[in-house]
C-alpha positions in Angstrom: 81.9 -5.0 85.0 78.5 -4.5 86.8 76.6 -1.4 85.3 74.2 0.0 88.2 70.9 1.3 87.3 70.4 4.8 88.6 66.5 5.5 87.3 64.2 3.3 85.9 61.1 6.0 85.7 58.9 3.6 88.0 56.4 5.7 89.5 57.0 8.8 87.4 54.3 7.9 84.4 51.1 9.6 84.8 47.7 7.3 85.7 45.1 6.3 82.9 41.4 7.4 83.8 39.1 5.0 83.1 36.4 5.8 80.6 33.8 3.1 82.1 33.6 1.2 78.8 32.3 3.7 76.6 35.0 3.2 73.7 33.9 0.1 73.6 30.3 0.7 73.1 30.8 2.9 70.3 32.7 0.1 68.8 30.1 -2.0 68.8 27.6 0.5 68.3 29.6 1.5 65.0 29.7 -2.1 64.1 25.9 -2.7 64.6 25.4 0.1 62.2 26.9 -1.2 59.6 25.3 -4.1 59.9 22.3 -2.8 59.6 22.6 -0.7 56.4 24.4 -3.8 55.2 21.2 -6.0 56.2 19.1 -2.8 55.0 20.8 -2.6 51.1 20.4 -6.4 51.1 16.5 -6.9 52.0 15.9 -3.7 49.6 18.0 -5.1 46.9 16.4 -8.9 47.3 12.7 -7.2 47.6 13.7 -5.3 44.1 14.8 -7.9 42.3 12.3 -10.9 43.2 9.5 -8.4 42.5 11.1 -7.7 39.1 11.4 -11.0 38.6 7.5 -11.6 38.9 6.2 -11.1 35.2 3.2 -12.6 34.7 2.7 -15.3 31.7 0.4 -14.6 28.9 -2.1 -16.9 27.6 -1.4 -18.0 24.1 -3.3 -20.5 21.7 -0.2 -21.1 19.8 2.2 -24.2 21.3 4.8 -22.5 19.3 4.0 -19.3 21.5 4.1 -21.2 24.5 6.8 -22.2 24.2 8.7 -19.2 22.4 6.9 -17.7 26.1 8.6 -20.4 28.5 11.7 -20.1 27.1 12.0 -16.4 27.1 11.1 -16.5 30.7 13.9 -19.2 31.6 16.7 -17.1 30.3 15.5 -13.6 31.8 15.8 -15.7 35.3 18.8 -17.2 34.4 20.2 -14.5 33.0 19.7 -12.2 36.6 20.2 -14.7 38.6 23.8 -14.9 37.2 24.3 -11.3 37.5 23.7 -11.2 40.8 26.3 -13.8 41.6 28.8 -12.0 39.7 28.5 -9.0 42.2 28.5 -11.4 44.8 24.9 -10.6 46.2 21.5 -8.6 46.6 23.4 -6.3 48.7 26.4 -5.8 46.3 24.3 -4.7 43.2 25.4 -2.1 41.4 23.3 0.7 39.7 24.7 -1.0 36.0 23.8 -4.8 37.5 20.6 -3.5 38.1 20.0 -2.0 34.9 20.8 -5.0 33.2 18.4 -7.2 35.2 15.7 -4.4 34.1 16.7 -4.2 30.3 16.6 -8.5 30.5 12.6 -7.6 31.9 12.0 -5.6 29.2 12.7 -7.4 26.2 11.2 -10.3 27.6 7.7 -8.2 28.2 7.8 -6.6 24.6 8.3 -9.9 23.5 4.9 -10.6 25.3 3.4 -7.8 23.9 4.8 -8.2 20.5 3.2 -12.4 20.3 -0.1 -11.0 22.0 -0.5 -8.1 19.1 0.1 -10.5 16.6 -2.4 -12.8 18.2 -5.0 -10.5 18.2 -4.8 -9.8 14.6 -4.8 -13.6 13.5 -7.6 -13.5 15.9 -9.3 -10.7 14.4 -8.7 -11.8 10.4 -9.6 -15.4 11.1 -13.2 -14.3 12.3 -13.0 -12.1 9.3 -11.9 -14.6 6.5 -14.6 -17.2 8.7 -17.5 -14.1 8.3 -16.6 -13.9 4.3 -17.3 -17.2 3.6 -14.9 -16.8 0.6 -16.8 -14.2 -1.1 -14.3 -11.2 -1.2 -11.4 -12.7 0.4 -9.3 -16.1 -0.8 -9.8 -18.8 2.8 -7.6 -20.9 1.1 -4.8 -18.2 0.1 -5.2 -16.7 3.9 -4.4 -20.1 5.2 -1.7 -20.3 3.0 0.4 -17.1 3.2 -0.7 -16.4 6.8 -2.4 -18.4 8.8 0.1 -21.5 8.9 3.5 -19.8 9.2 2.0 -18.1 11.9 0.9 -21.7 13.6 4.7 -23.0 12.6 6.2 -20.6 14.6 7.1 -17.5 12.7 5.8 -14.0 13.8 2.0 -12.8 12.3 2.3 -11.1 8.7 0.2 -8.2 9.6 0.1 -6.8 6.3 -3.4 -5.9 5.3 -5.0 -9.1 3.7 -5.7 -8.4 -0.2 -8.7 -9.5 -1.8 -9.9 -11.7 -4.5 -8.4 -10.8 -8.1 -12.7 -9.8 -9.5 -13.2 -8.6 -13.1 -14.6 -5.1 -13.3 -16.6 -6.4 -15.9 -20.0 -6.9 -13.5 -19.7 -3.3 -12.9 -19.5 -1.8 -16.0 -22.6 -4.1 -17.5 -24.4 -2.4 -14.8 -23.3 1.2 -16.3 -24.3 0.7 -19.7 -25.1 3.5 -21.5 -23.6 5.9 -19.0 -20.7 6.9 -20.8 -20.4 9.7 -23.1 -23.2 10.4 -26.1 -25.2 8.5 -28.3 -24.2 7.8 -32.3 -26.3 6.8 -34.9 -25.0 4.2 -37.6 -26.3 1.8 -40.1 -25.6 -1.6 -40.6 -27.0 -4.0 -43.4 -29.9 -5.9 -42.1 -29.0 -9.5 -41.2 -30.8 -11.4 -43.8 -33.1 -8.6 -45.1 -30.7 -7.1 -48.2 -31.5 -4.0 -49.5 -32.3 -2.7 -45.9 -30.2 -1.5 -43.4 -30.6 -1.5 -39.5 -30.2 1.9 -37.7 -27.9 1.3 -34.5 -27.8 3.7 -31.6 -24.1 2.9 -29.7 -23.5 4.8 -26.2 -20.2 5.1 -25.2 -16.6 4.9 -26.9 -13.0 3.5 -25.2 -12.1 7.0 -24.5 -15.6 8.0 -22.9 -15.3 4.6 -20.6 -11.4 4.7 -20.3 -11.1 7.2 -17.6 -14.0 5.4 -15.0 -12.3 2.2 -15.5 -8.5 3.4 -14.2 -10.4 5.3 -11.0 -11.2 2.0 -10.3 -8.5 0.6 -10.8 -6.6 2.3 -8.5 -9.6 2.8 -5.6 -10.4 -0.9 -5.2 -7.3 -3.2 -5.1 -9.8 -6.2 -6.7 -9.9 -4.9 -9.9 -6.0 -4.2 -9.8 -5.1 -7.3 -8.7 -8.0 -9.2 -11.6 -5.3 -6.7 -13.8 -2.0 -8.0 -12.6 -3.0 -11.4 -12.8 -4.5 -11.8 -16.3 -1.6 -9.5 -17.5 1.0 -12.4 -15.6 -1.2 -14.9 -18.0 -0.5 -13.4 -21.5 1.7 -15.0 -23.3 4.7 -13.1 -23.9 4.1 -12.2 -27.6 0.6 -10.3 -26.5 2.7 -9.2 -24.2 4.3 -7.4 -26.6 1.8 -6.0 -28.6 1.3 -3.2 -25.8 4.8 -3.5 -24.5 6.1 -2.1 -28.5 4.4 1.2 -28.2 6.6 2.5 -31.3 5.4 0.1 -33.4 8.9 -0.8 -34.2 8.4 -4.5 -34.7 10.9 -5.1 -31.2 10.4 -3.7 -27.3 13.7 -2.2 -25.9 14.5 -2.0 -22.5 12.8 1.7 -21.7 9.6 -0.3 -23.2 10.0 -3.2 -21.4 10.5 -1.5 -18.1 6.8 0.2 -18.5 5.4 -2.9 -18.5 7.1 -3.9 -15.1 4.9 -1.6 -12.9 1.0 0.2 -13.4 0.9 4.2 -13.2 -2.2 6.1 -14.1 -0.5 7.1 -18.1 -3.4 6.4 -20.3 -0.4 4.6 -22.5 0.9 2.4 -19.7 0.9 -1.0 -21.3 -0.7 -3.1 -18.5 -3.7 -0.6 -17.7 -4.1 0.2 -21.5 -4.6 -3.8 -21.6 -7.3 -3.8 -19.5 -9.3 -1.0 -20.3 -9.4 -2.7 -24.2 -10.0 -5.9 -22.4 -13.5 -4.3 -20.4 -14.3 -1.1 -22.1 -17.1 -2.6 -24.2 -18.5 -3.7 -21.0 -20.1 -0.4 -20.6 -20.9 -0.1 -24.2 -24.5 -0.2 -25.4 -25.7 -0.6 -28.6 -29.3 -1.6 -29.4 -31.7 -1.0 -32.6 -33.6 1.8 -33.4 -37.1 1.8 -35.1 -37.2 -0.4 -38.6 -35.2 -1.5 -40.7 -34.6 1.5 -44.1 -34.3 0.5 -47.5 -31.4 1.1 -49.3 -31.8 3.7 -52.1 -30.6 2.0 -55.3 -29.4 3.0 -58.9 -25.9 5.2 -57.9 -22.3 3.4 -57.9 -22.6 2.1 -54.0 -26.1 1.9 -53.5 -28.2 -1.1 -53.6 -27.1 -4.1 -53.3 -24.7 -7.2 -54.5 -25.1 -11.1 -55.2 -22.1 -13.4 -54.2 -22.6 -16.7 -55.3 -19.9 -18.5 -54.3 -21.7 -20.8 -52.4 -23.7 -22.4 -55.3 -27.1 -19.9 -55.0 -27.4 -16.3 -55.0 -26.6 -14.0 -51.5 -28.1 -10.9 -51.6 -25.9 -8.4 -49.5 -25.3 -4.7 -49.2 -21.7 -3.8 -49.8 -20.4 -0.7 -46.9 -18.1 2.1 -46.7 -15.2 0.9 -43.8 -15.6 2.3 -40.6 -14.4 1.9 -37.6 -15.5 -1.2 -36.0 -12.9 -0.7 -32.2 -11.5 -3.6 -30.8 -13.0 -7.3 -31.0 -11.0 -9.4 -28.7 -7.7 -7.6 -28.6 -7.7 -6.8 -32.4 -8.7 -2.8 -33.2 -10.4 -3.1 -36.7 -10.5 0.4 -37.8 -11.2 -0.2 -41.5 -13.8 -2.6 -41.4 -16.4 -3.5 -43.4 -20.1 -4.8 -42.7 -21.3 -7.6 -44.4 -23.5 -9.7 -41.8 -24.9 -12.7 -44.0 -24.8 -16.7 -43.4 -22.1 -18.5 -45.0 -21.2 -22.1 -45.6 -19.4 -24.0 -42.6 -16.0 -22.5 -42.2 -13.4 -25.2 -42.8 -10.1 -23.8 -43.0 -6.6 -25.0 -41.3 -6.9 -23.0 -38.6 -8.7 -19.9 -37.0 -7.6 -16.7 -34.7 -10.2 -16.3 -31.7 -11.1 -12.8 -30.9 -11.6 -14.3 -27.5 -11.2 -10.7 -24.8 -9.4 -12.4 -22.3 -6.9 -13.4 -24.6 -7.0 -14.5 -28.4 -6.0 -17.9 -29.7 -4.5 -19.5 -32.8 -6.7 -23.1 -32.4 -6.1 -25.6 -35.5 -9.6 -25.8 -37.1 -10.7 -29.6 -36.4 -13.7 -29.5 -38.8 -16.2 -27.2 -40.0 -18.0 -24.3 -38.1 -21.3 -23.3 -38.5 -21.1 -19.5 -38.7 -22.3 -16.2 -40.4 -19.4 -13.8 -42.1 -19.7 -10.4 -39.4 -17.2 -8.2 -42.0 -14.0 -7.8 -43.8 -11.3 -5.7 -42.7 -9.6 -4.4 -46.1 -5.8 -3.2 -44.2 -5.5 -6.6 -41.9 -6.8 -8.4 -45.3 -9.2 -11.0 -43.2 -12.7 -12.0 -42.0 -14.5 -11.8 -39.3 -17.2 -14.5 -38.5 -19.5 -15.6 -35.5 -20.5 -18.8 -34.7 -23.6 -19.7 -34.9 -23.7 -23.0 -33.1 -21.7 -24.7 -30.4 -18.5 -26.4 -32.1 -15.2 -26.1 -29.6 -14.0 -24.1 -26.6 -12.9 -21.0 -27.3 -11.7 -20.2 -23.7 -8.0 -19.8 -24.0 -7.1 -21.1 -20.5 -10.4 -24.0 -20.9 -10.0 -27.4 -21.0 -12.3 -28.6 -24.3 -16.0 -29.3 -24.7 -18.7 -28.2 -27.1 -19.0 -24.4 -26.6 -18.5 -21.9 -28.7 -21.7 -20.3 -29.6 -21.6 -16.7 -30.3 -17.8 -16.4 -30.0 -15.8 -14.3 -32.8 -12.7 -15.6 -35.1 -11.1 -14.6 -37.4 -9.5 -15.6 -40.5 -6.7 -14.0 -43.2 -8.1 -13.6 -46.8 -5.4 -15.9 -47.9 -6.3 -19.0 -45.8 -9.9 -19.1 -46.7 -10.8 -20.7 -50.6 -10.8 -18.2 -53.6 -14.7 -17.7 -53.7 -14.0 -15.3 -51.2 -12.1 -13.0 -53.5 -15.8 -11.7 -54.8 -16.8 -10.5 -51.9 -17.6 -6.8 -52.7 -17.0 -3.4 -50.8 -17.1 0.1 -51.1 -13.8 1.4 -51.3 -12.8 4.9 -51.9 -16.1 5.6 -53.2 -16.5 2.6 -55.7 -17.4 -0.9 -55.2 -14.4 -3.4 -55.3 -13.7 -7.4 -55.2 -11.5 -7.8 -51.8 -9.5 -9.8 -54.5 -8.8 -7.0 -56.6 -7.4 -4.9 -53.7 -3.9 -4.4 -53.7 -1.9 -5.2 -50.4 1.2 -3.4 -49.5 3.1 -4.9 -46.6 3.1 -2.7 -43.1 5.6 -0.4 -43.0 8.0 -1.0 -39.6 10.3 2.1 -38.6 13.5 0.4 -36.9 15.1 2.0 -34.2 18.3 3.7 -34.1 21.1 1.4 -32.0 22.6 3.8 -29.9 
């Protein structure tokens, strides 16, 4: 069945005004925009990051710099170059891309910085060690320890350089006689018996003590000339200073102090070397003439040993205290100062400052007898002509001269025995003297 159409709204719907293209236009105007900024963020983001990619190279004499340099530089490039591909481009960075690009800059310019301080100061302490010519500071040690790890590769050690280990002994000749008041002694005259020597002595180890730990601690020489002659002693004179009870052992608490230096007059290492220089500054020299010994009472005059096969004339002494020869402290010592026969004994202790020595006597040594210490029960002699080395750390050869050694009553033959001294107010064969062994006090174990 045929369905007629009755309306079909032709001619009913309303007529479109034209807006002469301006929709369009604002389109296009809307597109061109946004083109623009897009264009805009790109050439502002490509400017910012190929100038923060210009950093300029420094000049280093190092190749290991150079190339530490080169390859810093490769991986800051590499490194942004991939971050901006990862956001897709220069217009598409984002605030944290950026920041990473600038942190990458950074660490690549105080790495610069970092290899052109340490250059400097190579720099600076070569022309320094160069200027020295060896004098205060060690070429050979400043090549070692920083001059060629630096040229391997590894950063500058820009710790001061130290210098030379040098004795404080040069100074303290030059201050003889400055320390502390002058004492008058007498000594029997060398070869003269009957007569005795008047001696003026300057100074004491506690008068000179106290100038030689300033030092100590104001010039790092003379610390280091410490530390390094205390790292030589063997470690039984180690332990002489180390036991500071006197027990006979060093515990742990003892052996601790002697791991570091403080300014404690009994710190082991500094009390070392203040007996090892002290004397240094010590003057002693002869006054007017020789004084002849009145004769006639118990201790006066004097005595004939003649052990050797003719008469010695010698004037026996009251003990005193004598200090420290080598690293010995004879504090009941008595003069005797007279020529003996060559020494020839199995073997001798030399009183040798920078470290005494137990040397097997190899034949006989021309000396004269210095004194007798009556509580260590031995002699003391001085050599008289060159026979061996005495140096503990030498190598041999006919030295010797001069140089103190001693030797225990027991090892030297019995003639010795008749030596006399004044003892408690009488005169007395060192034979006759009775030796009682040291006492040791033992520690507690806790």
């Amino acid at each position: 069945m045929a369905v007629d159409i009755l309306y079909t709204g032709k001619g009913f719907a309303p007529e479109l005004q034209s807006d002469g293209g301006k929709a369009m236009s604002r389109l296009s105007d809307f597109i061109t925009k946004a083109e623009e900024i897009k264009y805009k963020a790109f050439k502002e983001n490509k400017d910012w990051f190929l100038k923060t990619q210009e950093v300029d190279p420094v000049a280093f004499i190092t190749t290991a710099n150079q190339d530490a340099q080169n390859r810093l530089m490769k991986e800051y490039n590499e490194s942004s170059a991939a971050i901006v591909q990862k956001a897709g481009g220069f217009d598409k960075l984002s605030g944290e891309a950026q920041s990473k690009i600038l942190a990458g800059k950074n660490f690549l310019i105080s790495e610069q910085n970092r290899m052109r301080a340490d250059q400097e100061q190579y720099m600076l302490e070569k022309a320094m060690i160069a200027k020295d010519a060896d004098t205060n500071y060690s070429s050979e040690e400043f090549y070692r320890t920083k001059e060629a790890p630096y040229l391997n590769g590894q950063p500058y050690d820009r710790t001061p350089i130290q210098p030379k280990a040098q004795s404080i002994a040069n100074e303290l000749i030059g201050l003889k006689g400055r320390f502390g008041s002058t004492i008058t002694r007498n000594i029997p005259s060398k070869g003269a018996p009957g007569f005795f020597d008047t001696m003026e002595t300057t100074g004491t180890r506690e008068d000179i003590a106290p100038y030689i730990t300033n030092r100590v601690f104001e010039e790092p020489k003379y610390k280091r000339d410490m530390l390094e002659r205390w790292s030589a002693l063997s470690q039984a004179e180690k332990d002489k200073y180390l036991d500071t009870d006197k027990s006979g052992r060093v515990d742990e608490a003892e052996r601790t102090a002697g791991t570091s230096v403080t300014r404690d007059k009994e710190n082991p290492i500094l009390k070392f070397y203040i007996d090892q220089n002290w004397q240094n500054a010590l003057k002693e020299e002869p006054s007017g003439k020789p004084t002849r010994i009145t004769t006639g009472s118990s201790t006066g005059g004097f005595s004939e040993f003649t052990g050797f096969g003719k008469a010695i004339k010698y004037t026996p002494t009251e003990s005193r205290d004598a200090g420290i020869i080598g690293q010995t402290k004879y504090d009941s010592f008595h003069d005797l100062n007279v020529p003996v026969q060559d020494v020839n004994v199995k073997q001798i202790r030399v009183l040798n400052p920078s470290g005494e020595i137990t040397k097997p006597n190899t034949g006989p040594i021309t000396a004269d007898l210095v004194g007798y210490d009556d509580v260590k029960d031995e002699f003391i002699f001085i050599a008289t002509k060159d026979y061996y080395d005495f140096q503990p750390f030498a190598f041999g050869g006919a030295k010797g001269k001069d140089e103190r050694f001693a030797v225990k009553r027991s090892d030297l033959p019995e003639k010795y025995n008749d030596w006399e001294i004044v003892k408690d107010g009488k005169r007395v064969k060192v034979g006759t003297i009775a030796k009682s062994a040291p006492t040791i006090v033992k520690k507690k174990a806790y």
